[in-house]
C-alpha positions as CSV (number, residue, x, y, z in Angstrom):
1,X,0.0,0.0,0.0
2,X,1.5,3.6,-0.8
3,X,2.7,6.0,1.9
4,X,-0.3,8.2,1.6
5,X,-3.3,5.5,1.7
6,X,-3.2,4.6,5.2
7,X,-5.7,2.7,7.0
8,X,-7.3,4.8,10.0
9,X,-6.5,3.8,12.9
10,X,-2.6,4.1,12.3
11,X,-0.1,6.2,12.5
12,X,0.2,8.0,9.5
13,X,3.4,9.7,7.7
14,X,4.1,12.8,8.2
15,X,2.4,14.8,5.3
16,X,2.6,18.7,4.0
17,X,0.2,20.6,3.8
18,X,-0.6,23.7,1.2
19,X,-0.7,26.1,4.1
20,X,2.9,25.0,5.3
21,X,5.6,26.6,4.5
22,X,7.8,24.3,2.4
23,X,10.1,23.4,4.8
24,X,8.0,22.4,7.7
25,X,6.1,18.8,8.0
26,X,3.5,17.5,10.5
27,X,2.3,14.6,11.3
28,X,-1.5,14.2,9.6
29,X,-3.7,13.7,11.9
30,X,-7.5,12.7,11.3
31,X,-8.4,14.8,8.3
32,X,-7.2,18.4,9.0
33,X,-4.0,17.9,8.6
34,X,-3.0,19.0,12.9
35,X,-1.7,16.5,15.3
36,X,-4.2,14.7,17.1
37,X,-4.7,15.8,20.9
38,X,-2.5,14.5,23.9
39,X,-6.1,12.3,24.8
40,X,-7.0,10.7,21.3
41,X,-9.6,13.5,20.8
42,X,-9.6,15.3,17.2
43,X,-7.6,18.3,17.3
44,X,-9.0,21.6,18.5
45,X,-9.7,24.2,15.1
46,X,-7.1,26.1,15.2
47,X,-7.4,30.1,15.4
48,X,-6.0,31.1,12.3
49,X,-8.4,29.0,10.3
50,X,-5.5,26.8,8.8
51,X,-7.2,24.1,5.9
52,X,-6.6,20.3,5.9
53,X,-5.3,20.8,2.2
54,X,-8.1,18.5,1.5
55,X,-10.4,19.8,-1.1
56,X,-13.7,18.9,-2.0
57,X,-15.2,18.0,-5.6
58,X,-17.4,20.4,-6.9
59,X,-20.4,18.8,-8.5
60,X,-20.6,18.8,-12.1
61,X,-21.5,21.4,-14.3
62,X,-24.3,20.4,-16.2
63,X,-23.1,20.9,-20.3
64,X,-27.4,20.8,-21.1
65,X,-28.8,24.0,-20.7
66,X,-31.6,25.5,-18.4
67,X,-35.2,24.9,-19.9
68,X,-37.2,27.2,-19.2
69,X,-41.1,27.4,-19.8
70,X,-42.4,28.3,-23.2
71,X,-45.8,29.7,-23.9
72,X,-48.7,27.7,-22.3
73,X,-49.9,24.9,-24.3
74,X,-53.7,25.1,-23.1
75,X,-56.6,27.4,-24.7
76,X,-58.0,30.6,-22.5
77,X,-61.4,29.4,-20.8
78,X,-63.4,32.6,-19.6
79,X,-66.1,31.9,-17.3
80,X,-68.3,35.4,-17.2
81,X,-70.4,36.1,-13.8
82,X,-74.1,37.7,-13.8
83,X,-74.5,40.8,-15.0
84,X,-74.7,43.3,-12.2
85,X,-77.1,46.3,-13.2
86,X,-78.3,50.1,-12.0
87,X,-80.0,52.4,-13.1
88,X,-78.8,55.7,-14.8
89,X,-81.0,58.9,-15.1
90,X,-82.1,58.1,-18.4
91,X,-84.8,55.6,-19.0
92,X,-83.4,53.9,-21.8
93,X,-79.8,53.6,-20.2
94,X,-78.5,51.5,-17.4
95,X,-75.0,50.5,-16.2
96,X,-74.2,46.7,-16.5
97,X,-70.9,45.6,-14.6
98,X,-69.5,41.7,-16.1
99,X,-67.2,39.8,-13.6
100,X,-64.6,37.8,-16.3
101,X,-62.2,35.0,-15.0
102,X,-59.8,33.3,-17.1
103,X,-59.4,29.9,-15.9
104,X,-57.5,28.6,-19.0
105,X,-54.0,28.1,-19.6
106,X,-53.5,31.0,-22.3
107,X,-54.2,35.0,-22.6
108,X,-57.8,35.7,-23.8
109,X,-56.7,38.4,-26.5
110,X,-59.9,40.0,-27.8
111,X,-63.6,39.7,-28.2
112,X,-67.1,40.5,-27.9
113,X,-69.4,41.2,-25.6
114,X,-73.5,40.9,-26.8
115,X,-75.8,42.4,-24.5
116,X,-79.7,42.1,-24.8
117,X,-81.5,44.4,-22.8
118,X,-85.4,44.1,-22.6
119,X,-87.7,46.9,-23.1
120,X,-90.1,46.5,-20.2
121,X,-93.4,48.3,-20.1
122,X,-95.6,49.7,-17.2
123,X,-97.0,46.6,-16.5
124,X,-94.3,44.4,-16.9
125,X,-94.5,43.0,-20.3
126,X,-91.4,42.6,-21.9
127,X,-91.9,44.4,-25.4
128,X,-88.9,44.1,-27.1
129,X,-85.3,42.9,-26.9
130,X,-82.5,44.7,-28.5
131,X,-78.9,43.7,-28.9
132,X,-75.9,45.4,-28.6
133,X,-71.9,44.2,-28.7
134,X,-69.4,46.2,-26.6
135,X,-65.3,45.0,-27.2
136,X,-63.8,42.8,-24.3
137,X,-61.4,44.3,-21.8
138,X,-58.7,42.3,-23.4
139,X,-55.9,41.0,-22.9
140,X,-57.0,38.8,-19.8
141,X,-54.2,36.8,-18.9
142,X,-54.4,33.0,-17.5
143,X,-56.1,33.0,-14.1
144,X,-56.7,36.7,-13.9
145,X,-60.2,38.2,-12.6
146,X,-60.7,41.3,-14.6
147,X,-64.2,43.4,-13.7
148,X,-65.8,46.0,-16.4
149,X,-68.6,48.3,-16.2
150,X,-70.2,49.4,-19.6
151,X,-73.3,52.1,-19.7
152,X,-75.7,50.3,-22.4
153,X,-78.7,51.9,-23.8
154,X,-81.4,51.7,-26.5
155,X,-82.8,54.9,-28.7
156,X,-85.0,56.7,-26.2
157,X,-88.2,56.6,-29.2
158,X,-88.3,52.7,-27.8
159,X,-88.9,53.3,-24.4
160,X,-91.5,55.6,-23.6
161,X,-92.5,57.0,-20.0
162,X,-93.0,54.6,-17.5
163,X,-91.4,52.1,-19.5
164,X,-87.6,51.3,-18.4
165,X,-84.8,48.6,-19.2
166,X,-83.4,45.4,-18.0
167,X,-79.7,44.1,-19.6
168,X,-80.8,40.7,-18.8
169,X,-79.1,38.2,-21.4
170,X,-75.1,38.7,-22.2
171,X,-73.0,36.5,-24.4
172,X,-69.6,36.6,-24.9
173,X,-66.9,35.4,-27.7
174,X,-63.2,35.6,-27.6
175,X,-59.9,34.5,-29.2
C-alpha cells in the first residue's frame, strides 16, 4: 500500500500541507491535517483558520442548458359572472358591470361582448329585446379576474315614459 493511503487507525506519515511553509512537516492527523490531541480527541480548530489541504469536488457542471417554460400549451377558458345592473337617469340607459375570470392556460386576447336588454313596459311586459356588442377588456391573462362596467342603452323613441330597461341576457366570444 503507498505511503499516503493509510488505514485509519494508524499512525500515518508525516504529510505537508498547502498552508505549510515548504520546509515544515507534521504529522496528519485525522483529516485536517493537525496533530491529534494529547487524549485521542480530534484536534481543537485552530485560530488562524488553517485548511486540511483536502479539497472537496465540486459537482458537475451540467453541459445541457436550463429549460425554461415556453408559452402555455392550453386554450384561454373565460367563465363570465351575472350581469350586475343600475340604473342611470335616463330611461333607456343602465349600467351593466360583467365579472370575467380566465381559468385557462393561455391570454384571452380579444372579443365581444353581446348584451340584450329588454324593453319592459308599465306593467311588466317585456316588449322588445334589443342587442348590442361592446369589445372585451382584453388581454385577460391566464387566471386573472378582470371586472368592467359598460353604460348600455337603447334609442330613447323605444322606451316611452314609464317604460324602463333590463340588460338581462349577455353572451360573450373571444380569441
Amino acid at each position: 500500500m503507498p505511503l499516503d493511503e493509510t488505514p485509519s487507525g494508524f499512525d500515518s506519515p508525516a504529510v505537508r500541507t498547502p498552508s505549510e511553509s515548504a520546509g515544515a512537516t507534521l504529522p496528519a492527523g485525522p483529516g485536517d491535517g493537525s496533530p491529534p490531541a494529547e487524549d485521542g480527541s480530534p484536534p481543537a480548530p485552530s485560530a488562524e483558520g488553517a485548511t486540511s489541504g483536502r479539497t472537496t469536488a465540486a459537482p458537475p457542471v451540467s453541459s445541457t442548458p436550463t429549460v425554461r417554460p415556453t408559452a402555455p400549451n392550453g386554450p384561454a377558458a373565460l367563465r363570465v359572472g351575472e350581469p350586475v345592473r343600475e340604473a342611470t337617469d335616463k330611461r333607456w340607459c343602465e349600467d351593466v358591470t360583467l365579472a370575467f375570470h380566465n381559468t385557462g392556460q393561455s391570454a384571452v386576447r380579444s372579443g365581444t361582448v353581446t348584451f340584450g336588454t329588454h324593453v319592459i313596459g308599465a306593467l311588466g311586459v317585456d316588449w322588445a329585446t334589443i342587442e348590442s356588442a361592446e369589445r372585451l377588456p382584453a388581454p385577460i391573462g391566464a387566471g386573472v379576474r378582470r371586472e368592467k362596467t359598460w353604460t348600455v342603452c337603447v334609442d330613447a323613441w323605444r322606451v316611452p315614459w314609464g317604460m324602463h330597461v333590463e340588460t338581462r341576457d349577455v353572451s360573450v366570444q373571444w380569441r
